[in-house]
C-alpha positions as CSV (number, residue, x, y, z in Angstrom):
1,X,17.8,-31.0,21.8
2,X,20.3,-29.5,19.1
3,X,18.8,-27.8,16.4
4,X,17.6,-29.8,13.6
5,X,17.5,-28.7,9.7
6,X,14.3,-29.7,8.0
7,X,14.7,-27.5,4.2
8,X,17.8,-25.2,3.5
9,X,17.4,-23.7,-0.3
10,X,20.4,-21.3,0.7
11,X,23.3,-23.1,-0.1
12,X,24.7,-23.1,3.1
13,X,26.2,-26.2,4.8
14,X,27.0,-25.4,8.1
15,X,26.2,-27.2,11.2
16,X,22.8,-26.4,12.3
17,X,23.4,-25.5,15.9
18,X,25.1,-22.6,13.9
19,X,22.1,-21.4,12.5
20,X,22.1,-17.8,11.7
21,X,25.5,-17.3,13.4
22,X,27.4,-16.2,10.3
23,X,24.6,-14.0,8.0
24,X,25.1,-12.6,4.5
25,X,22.4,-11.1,2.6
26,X,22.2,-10.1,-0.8
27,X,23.4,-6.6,-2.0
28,X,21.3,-3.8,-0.8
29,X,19.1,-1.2,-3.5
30,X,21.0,2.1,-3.8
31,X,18.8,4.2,-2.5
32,X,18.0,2.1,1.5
33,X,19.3,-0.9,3.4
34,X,18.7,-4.3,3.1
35,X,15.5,-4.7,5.4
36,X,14.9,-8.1,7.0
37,X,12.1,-8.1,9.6
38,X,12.4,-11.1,12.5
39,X,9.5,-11.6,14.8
40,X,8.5,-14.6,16.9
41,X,5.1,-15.6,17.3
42,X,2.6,-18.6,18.5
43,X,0.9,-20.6,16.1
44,X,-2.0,-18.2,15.9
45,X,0.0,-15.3,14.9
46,X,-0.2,-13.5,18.3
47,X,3.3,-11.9,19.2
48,X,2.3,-11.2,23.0
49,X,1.0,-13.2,25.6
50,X,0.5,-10.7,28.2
51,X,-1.3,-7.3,28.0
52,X,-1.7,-6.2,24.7
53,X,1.1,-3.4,24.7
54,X,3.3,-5.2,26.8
55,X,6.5,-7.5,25.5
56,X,7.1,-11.2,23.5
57,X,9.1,-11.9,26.5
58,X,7.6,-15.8,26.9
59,X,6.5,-16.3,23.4
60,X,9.6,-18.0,22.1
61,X,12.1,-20.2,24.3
62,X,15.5,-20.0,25.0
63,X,16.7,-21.1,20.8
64,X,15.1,-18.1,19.8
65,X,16.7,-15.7,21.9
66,X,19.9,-17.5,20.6
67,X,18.8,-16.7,17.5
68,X,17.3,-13.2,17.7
69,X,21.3,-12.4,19.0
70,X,23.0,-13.9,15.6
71,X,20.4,-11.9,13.8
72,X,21.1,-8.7,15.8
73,X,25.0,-9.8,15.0
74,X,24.7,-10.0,11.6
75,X,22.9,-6.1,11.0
76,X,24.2,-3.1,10.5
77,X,21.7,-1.3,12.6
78,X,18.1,-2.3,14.3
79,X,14.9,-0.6,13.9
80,X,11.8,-0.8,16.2
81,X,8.5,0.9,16.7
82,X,7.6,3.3,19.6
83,X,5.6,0.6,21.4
84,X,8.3,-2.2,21.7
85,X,10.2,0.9,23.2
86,X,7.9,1.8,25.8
87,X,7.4,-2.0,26.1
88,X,10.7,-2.7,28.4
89,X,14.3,-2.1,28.2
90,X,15.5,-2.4,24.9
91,X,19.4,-3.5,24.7
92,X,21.6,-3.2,21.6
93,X,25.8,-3.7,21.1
94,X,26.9,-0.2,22.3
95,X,28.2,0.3,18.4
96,X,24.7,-0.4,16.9
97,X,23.3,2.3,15.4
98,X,19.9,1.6,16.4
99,X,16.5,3.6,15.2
100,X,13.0,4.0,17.1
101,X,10.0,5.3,15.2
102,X,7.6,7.6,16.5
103,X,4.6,9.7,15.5
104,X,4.0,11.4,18.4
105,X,7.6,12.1,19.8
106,X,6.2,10.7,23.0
107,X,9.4,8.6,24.2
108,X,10.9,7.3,27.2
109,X,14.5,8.4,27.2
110,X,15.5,7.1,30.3
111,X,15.5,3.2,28.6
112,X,18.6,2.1,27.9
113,X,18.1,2.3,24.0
114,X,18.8,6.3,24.5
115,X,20.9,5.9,27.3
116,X,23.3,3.0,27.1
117,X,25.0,4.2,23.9
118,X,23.6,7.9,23.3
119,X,25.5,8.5,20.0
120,X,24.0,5.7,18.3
121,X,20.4,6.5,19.7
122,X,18.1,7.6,16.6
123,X,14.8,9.0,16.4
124,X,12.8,8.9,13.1
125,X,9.3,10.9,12.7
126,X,7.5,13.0,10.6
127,X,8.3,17.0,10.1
128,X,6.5,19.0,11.9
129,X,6.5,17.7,15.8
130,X,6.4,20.8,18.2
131,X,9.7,22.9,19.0
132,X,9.5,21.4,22.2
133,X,8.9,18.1,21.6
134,X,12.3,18.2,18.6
135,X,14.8,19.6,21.4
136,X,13.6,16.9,23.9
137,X,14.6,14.4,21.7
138,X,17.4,15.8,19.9
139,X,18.8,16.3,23.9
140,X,19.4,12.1,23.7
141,X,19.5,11.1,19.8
142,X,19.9,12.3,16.3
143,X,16.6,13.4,15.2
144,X,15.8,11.7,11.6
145,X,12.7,13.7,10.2
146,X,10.5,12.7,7.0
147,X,6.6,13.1,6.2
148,X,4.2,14.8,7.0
149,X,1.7,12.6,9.6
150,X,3.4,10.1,9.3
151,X,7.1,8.8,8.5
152,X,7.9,8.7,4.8
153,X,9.6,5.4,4.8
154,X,11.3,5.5,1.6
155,X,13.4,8.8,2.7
156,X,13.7,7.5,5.7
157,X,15.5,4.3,4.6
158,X,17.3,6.7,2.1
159,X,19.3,9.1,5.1
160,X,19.7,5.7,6.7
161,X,21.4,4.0,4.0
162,X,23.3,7.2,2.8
163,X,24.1,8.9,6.2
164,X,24.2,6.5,8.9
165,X,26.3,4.2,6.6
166,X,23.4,1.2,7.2
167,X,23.6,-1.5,4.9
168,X,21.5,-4.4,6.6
169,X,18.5,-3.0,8.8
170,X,16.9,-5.6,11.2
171,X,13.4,-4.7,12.4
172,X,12.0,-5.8,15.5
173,X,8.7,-4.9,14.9
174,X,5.9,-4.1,16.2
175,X,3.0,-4.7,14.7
176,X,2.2,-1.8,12.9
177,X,5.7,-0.7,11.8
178,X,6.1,-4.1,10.6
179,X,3.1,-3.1,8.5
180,X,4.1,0.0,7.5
181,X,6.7,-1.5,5.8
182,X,5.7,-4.1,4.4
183,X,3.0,-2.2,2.6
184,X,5.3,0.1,1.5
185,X,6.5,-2.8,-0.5
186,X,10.2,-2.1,1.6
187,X,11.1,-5.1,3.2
188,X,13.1,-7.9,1.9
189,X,13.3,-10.9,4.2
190,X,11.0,-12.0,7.1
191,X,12.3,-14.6,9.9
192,X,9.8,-15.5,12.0
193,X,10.0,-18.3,14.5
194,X,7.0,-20.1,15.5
195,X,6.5,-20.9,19.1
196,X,4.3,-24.0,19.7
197,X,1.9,-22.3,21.7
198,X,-2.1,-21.1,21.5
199,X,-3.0,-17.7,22.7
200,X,-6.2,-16.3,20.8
201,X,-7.3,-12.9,21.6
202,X,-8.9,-10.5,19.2
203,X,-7.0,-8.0,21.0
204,X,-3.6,-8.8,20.6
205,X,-1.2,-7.8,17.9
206,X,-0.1,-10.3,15.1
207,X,3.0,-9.9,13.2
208,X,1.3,-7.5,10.9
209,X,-1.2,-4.8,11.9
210,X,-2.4,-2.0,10.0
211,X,-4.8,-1.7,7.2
212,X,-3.5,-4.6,5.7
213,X,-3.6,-5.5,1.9
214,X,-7.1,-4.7,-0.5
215,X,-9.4,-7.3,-0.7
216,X,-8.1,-10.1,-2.3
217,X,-4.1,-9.2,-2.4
218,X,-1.6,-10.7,-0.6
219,X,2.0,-10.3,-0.7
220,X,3.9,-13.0,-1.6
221,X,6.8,-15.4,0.3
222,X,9.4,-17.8,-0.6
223,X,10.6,-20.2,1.6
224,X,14.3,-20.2,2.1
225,X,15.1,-22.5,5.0
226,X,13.4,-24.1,7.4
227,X,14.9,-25.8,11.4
228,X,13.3,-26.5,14.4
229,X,14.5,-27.0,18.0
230,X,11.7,-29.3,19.6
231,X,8.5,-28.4,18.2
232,X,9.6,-24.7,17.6
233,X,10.1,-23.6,14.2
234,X,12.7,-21.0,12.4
235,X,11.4,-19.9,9.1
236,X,13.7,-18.0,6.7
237,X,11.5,-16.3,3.9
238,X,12.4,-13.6,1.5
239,X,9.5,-10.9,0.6
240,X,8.1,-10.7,-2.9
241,X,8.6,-7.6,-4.5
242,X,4.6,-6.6,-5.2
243,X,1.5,-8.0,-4.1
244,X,-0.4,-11.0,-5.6
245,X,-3.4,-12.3,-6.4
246,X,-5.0,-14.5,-3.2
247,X,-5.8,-17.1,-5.7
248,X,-2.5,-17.0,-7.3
249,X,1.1,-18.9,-6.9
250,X,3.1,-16.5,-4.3
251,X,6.3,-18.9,-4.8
């Protein structure tokens, strides 16, 4: 079934089956790069359907694997969090520069994220990680460091943006980097395709984990396009700059 357009508020015109094939974003802040996160999930918000560390692989279908490529194409560099890393092989365009985050420092460098394209290979984590534990990973990636128990995001972004030469960041979650973010008030546009599927689980991560938002706030979406391909959806949303009110309008 070819891919159908049900709302597009972006002014594009193209034919859908060339959905997210040719990307442009609006201009990113000064100071970090334009940060769009893209995560699939089922309808219950549950972005695994294995064990709980393990992959999405079998969340979405073959359209959002399409998808997740044009995305990839249209970045400047790709972000993800420890565990997707230790998840399974993670595979970029040898000329990505791609990014994992880590608190620990605890990384397998034989996956092909470090080992397929070494130069582009970046770690980011706090200051302060043992002598050891810095020349280890520095031996297969550049070593970004910021914060203290934890990565400060905004300089982060910042040696990103201004060293690395990244312009359009795509994150690939998981779970609690996606929060991390997010929270941080960092991010400005979420894709998330919605697999037709039930999984339940307390267990298992949603698209955001965390320590989420106080009671009461949110943070606020707008919708900026809307397809489907079957009964799975591809939402296009951009991120409201501060949180809101539960109660309120988060247009």
């Amino acid at each position: 079934m070819p891919i159908e357009r049900l709302l597009d508020l972006t002014g594009v015109d193209a034919d859908p089956d060339d959905l997210y094939r040719a990307m442009t974003f609006s201009e990113p802040p000064d100071e970090r790069p334009y940060v769009v996160i893209n995560m699939v999930s089922t309808v219950d918000g549950k972005i695994v359907i294995g064990e709980p560390s393990g992959p999405a692989k079998g969340v979405g279908g073959p359209t959002d694997q399409l998808l997740f490529r044009r995305l990839q194409a249209s970045a400047d560099g790709a972000l993800i969090g420890s565990g997707t890393l230790r998840a399974s092989q993670v595979l970029y365009p040898p000329t990505m520069p791609r990014f994992v985050a880590t608190r620990s420092g605890k990384l397998p460098l034989d996956n092909r994220f470090f080992t397929d394209a070494p130069a582009n290979a970046h770690v980011v984590a706090p200051e302060g990680l043992p002598e050891a534990t810095r020349a280890r990973l520095q031996s297969a990636a550049r070593l970004i460091e910021s914060g203290r128990g934890g990565v400060d995001w905004p300089a982060a972004l910042r040696t990103i943006r201004r060293d690395v030469g990244v312009r359009v960041l795509l994150c690939e979650g998981g779970s609690e980097m996606n929060w991390q973010l997010v929270g941080a008030g960092l991010v400005d546009e979420l894709f998330l395709t919605l697999a037709p599927k039930l999984k339940g689980g307390a267990r298992l991560p949603t698209i955001l984990g965390g320590a989420g938002f106080p009671p009461g706030a949110v943070q606020g979406l707008t919708l900026l396009s809307l397809y489907r391909d079957g009964s799975e959806l591809y939402a296009r949303y951009s991120v409201g700059r501060s949180q809101v009110s539960a109660g309120a309008a988060t247009g």
